[in-house]
N, C-alpha and C positions, 0 to 999 in steps of 0.2 A: 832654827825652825824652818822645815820647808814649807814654801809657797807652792798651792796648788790651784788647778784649775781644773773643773769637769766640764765639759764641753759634750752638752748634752741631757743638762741635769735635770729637768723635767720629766724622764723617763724614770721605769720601775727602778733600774740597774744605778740611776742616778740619784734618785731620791737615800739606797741604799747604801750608795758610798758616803753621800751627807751624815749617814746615820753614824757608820762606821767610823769615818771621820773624826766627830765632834770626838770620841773617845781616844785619838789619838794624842799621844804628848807631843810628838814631832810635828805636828801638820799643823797650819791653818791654810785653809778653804778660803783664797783672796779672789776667785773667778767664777763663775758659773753661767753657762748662758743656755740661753732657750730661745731660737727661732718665731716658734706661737707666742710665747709668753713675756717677751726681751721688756724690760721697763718696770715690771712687777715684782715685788721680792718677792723670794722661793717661798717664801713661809706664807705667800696668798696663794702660793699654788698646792704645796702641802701642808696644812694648817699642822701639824703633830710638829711642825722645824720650830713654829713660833715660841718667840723668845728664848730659841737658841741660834737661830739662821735668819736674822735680816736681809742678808746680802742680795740687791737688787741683780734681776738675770743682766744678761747682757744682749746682743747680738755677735754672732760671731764671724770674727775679724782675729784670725788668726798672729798677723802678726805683732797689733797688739796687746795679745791674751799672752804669747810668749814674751815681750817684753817685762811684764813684772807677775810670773811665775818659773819657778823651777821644774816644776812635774806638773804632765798634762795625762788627766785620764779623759780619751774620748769614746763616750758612751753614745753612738751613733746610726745609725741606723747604713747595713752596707754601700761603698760606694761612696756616700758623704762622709765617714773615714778618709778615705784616700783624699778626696780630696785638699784638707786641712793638713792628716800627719808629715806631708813633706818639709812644709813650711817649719814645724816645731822642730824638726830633724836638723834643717840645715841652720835654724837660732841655738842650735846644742839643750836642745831640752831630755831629759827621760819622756819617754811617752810608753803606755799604757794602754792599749787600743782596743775596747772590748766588744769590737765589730767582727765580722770573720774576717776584712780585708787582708789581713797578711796570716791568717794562719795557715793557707798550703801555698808550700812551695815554689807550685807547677801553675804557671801565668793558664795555661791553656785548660790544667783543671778547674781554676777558679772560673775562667770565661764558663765552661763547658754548666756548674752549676750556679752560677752568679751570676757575671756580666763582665763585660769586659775589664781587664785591671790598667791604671791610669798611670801606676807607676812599678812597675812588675822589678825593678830592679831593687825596690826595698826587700823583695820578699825575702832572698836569702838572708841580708842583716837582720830580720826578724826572728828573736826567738820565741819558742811556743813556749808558753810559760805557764805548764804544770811545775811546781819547784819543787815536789820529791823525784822530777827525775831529771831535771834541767839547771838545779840551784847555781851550780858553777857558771852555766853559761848566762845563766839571768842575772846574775851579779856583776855581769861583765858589758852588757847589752845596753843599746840606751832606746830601744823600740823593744818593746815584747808584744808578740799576740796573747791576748788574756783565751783562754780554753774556752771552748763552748758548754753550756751546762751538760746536757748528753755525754758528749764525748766525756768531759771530765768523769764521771761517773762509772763508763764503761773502761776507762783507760785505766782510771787506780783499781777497778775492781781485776782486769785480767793482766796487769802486770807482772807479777808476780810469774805467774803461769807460761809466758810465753817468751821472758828470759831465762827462766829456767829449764825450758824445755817440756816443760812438762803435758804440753795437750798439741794436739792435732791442730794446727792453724787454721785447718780448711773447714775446721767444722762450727765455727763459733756465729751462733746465733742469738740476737739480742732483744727482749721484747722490756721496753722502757714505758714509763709512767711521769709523767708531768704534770705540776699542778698546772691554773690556766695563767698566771701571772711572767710564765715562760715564752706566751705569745707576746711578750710587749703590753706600751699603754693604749697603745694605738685603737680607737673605736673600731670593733668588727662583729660583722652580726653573729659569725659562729663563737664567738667573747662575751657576749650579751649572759646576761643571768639567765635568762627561762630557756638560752638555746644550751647552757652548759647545766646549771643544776639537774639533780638526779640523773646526771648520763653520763654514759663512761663510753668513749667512741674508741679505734687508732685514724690515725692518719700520717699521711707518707707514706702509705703501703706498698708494698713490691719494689723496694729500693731506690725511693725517690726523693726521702728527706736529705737537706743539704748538709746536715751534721754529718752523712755517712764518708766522706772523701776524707774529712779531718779523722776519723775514728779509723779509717783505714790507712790510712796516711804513719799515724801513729804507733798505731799498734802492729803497722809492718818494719819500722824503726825496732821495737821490740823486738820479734821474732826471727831479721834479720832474712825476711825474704816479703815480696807483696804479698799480702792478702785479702780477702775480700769476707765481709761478713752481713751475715742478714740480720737486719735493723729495723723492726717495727717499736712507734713511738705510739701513744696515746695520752689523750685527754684525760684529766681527770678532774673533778667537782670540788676541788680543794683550792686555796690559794698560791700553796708554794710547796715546793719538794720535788726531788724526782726519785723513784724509785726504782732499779736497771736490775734486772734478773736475767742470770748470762747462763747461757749451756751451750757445753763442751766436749769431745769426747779426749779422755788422757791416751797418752801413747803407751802404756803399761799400767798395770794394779794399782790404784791408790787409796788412801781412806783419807777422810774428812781428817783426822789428827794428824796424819803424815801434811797435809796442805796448810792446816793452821801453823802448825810448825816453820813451813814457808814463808809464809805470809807473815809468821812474828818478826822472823830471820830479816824478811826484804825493808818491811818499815818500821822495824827498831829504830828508836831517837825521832821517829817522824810525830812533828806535835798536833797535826790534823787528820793521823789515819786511823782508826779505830779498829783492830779488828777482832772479833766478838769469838768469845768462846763457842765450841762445838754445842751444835742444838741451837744454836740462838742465833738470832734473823734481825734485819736492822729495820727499822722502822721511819719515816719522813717526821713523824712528832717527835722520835728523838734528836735529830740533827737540826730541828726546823731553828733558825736565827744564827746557828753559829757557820762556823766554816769548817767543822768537823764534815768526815766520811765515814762513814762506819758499814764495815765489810763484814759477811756471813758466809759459809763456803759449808758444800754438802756434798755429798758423790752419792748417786740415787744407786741402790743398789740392784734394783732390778734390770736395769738399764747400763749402770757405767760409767754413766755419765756424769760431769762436774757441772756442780749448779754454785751460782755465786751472786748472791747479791748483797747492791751494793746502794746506800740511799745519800743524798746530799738534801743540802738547801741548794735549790737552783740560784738563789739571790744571791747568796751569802757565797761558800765553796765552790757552785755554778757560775757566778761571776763577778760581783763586788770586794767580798773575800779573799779571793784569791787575787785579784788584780791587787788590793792593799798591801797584800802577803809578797807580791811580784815588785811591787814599789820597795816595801824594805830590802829585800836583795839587792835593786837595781841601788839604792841609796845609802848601805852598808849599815842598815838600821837592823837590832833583833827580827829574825823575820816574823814572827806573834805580837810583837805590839803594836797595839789596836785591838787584837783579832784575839785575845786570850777570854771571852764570854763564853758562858753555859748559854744552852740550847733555851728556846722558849719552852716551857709546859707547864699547863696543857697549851 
C-alpha cells in the first residue's frame, strides 16, 4: 500500500485527488496539509469528505511529510512548488507537482512568464507528464510535471497532426473554453457568482496567457521544429470542463475520414483518448468527472482548413487525473486504476 501526501489539499486540484484517491486500492492518503486551514480535518473544510476523510490538515514541513510517505502530490500554487519539491527529491520520494514549476525547461523562460526559478537545475530531471506520449520516461522519473489543463487539451487534440506531418505548424490557432473552477479556490472578484453568471468573456488575449510557453514548448517537441501558436482562452458560466477548438491549415488534401483514420492509428490501446466518429463533436458534460479526452476532427470545406476539438475535465484529465495516472507509471501500478469511472450525467 503506498503512502501518500497532498501538500496542498484545500485546493479545488486537492480536494479532487481526495476524491479520486478514496477509490484507489493501492493508496492511502496518510498527509495532507493546508496552510489557512492546518489543525482542522479536511472533512470541516469539505463537508462531501465526511465520513470518509478525517484526516486532520497539517502544516507544512516538508521534511517531516517525506518521512512517513512514499508519494508526494504538491497541489500548490507557483513558486511555493519549488520551494518544498527539493527536499522530497533528495528524501527519494516520487513527487508529482501539479504547479507549472518544472514544466518548461528553459530557467529564463519560466522567469520571463512566472518568476524567478529557485532551483532551475531540477528542470531537466523533470518529466512532463502527458503519459500517451511520455509513458516510458514517466515510469522511469521520480519528479514529473503534471500538464497544465489548456495545454493538455490542446496537446492530445493536435498531436496526431504534427507528427505526422500533416498541417502547417505556422498556422495553428487556438481559441479554448474553461469552466471558472480552472481559476483556483482562491477568493477573486472576477470568480464571484454575479461577476461570472450569464457571461461568457476571453482573457489573456493577444498572447499573454502563461499556459502558452508550455503549449509551445510541447507541441514544438512534436513537429520537431519551434513554433509558436495563437492562444485565446475564455471564461465560461459552468463549473468544470474546458473545451479547445484548434484550426489549422494541412500541407496537402485531406478529408475528415482520412484524419480519423490517424487519429484511430496514433491512440490505439490508449485508455483515456476518445476519438469520436466523423460528424460528431465532443462535448464538456460528456467528459465532465472522468479523466477521459474525447477528440472531433473536421476539415471545413470551404476553407481547408482542419478544425479539431477537443474537451476534458480540467479537474479530472486537466489535473488530478492525470497526476494519479502519472503516479501509477512512476510506481509500476496498472496505469487506470483509480481512474477507470464514467463521466458524471447530467
Amino acid at each position: 500500500m503506498l503512502k501518500v501526501a497532498i501538500v496542498g489539499a484545500s485546493g479545488y486540484t486537492g480536494v479532487e485527488l481526495l476524491r479520486i484517491l478514496h477509490s484507489h486500492p493501492e493508496v492511502a492518503v496518510t498527509c495532507v496539509t493546508s496552510e489557512q486551514s492546518a489543525g482542522r480535518p479536511i472533512s470541516d473544510v469539505f463537508p462531501m469528505l465526511r465520513g470518509r476523510y478525517d484526516i486532520v490538515l497539517e502544516n507544512l514541513e516538508p521534511v517531516g511529510i517525506a518521512e512517513k510517505v512514499d508519494v508526494v502530490f504538491t497541489a500548490l500554487p507557483h513558486k511555493a512548488a519549488m520551494e518544498v519539491v527539493p527536499t522530497f527529491l533528495k528524501m527519494d520520494k516520487n513527487v508529482i507537482d501539479l504547479s507549472a514549476d518544472y514544466r518548461l525547461r528553459d530557467a529564463e523562460v519560466y522567469g520571463r512568464w512566472y518568476d524567478k526559478h529557485l532551483n532551475p537545475e531540477f528542470l531537466q530531471e523533470a518529466v512532463y507528464g502527458i503519459p500517451e506520449l511520455r509513458r516510458v520516461q514517466i515510469a522511469e522519473a521520480s519528479l514529473v510535471a503534471n500538464p497544465g489543463c489548456y495545454p493538455t487539451s490542446v496537446i492530445l487534440g493536435l498531436a496526431p497532426l504534427l507528427k505526422g506531418k500533416v498541417i502547417d505548424p505556422k498556422s495553428i490557432i487556438v481559441d479554448a473554453k474553461s469552466g471558472v473552477s480552472g481559476a483556483g479556490r482562491g477568493a477573486k472578484v472576477e470568480g464571484l457568482y454575479c461577476e461570472v453568471n450569464e457571461g461568457f468573456r476571453a482573457y489573456g488575449v493577444g498572447g499573454t496567457h502563461r499556459h502558452i510557453p508550455e503549449i509551445e514548448q510541447e507541441l514544438s517537441l512534436l513537429a520537431g521544429n519551434p513554433l509558436t501558436v495563437t492562444f485565446t482562452p475564455h471564461l465560461v458560466p459552468m463549473d468544470r470542463g474546458i473545451l479547445s477548438t484548434i484550426y489549422t491549415n494541412p500541407l496537402g488534401k485531406v478529408t475528415a475520414a482520412d484524419l480519423i483514420t490517424l487519429y484511430d492509428a496514433f491512440y490505439d490501446g490508449e485508455p483515456f483518448v476518445r476519438v469520436l466518429p466523423e460528424g460528431t463533436f465532443p462535448s464538456t458534460a460528456h467528459v465532465r468527472g472522468s479523466n477521459f479526452c474525447d477528440i472531433g476532427i473536421a476539415v471545413d470545406q470551404r476553407t481547408g482548413r482542419v478544425v479539431v476539438v477537443s474537451a476534458i475535465d480540467n479537474l479530472v484529465k486537466g489535473a488530478s487525473g492525470q497526476a494519479v495516472q502519472n503516479m501509477n507509471l512512476m510506481c509500476g501500478l496498472p496505469e487506470t486504476l483509480g481512474l477507470d469511472f464514467l463521466p458524471m450525467f447530467p
